[in-house]
C-alpha positions in Angstrom: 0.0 0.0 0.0 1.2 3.6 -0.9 2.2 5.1 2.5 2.0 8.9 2.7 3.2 11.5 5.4 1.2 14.7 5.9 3.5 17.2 7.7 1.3 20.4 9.1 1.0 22.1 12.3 -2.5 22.4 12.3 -4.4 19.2 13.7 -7.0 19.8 11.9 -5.5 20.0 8.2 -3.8 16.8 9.2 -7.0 15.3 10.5 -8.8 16.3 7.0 -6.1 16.1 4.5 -5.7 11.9 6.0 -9.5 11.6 6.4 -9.5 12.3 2.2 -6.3 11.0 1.0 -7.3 7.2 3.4 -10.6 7.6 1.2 -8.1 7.6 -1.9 -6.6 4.2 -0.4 -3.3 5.7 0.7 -1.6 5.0 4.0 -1.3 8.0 5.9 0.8 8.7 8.8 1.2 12.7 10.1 3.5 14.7 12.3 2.5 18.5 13.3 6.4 19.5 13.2 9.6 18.9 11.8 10.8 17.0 14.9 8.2 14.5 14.7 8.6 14.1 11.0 12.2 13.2 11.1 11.6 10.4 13.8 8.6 9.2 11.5 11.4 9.0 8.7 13.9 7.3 11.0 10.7 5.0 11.6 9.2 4.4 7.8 10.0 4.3 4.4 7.3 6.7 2.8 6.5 7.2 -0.9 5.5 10.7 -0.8 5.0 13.6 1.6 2.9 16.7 1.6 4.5 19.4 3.6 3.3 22.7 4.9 5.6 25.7 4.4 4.1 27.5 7.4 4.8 26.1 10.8 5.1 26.8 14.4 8.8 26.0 14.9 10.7 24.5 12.0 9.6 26.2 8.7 8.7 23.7 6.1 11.3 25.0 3.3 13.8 24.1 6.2 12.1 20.3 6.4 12.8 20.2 3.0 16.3 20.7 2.2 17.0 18.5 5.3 14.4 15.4 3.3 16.3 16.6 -0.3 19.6 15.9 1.6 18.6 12.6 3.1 16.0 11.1 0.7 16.5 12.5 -2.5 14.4 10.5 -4.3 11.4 11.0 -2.0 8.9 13.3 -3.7 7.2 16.1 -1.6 4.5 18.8 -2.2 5.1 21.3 -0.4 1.2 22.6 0.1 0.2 26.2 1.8 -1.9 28.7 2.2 0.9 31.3 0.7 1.4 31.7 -3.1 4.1 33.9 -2.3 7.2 31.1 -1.6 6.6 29.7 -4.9 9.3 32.2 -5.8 11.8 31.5 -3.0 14.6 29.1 -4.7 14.6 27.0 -1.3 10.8 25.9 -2.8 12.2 24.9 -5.9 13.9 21.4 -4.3 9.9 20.2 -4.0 8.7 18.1 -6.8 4.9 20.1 -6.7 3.7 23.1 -5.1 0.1 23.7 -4.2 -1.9 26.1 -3.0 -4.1 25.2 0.2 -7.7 25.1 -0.8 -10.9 23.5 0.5 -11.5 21.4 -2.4 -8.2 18.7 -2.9 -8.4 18.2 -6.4 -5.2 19.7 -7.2 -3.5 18.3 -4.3 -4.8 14.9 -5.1 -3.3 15.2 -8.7 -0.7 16.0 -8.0 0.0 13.2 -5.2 -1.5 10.7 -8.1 0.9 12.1 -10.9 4.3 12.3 -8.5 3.5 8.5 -7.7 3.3 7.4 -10.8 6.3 9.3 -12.4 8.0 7.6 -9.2 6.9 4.5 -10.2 8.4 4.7 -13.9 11.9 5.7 -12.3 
């Protein structure tokens, strides 16, 4: 089963986003910081993660380079409510970048399209 990690600091985006990507028939595991994301990557071999930029603590793009350096062929989507670090270079290292919304269409695209490019690899 595809195993996903939601990383976001607000319970209940992690409660929703696992609610609707477990509907999908992903395996979801989620950490509210970087701290607890690392350990959960110490822990389990993921095929994707969704990462908030945003966060009490850690910032996201900081998660990221530290995920780039360690798993570089992990895909993440970095996904937050701010349009305005799609143009910090620090983004760039993420594989997608979307846009918090209510509706998860584009969010669950672009998990679907990152897996299977992974899967071609």
């Amino acid at each position: 089963m595809t195993r996903l990690l939601v990383v976001d600091d607000e319970r209940d985006i992690r409660h929703l986003y696992a609610a609707e990507l477990e509907d999908e028939g992903y395996q979801v595991d989620t950490a509210g910081s970087g701290n607890e994301a690392a350990e959960l990557l110490e822990r389990q071999a993921y095929d994707l993660i969704v990462l908030d930029i945003q966060m009490k603590g850690e910032s996201g793009l900081h998660i990221l380079q530290k995920i780039v350096k360690q798993k570089s062929d992990l895909p993440v989507i970095l996904c937050t409510a701010f349009s305005c670090y799609k143009e910090d270079f620090s983004s760039w290292l993420a594989d997608a970048y979307v846009v918090k919304s209510s509706d998860l269409t584009e969010l669950k695209q672009e998990i679907k399209r990152l897996l299977e490019k992974k899967s071609k690899t």
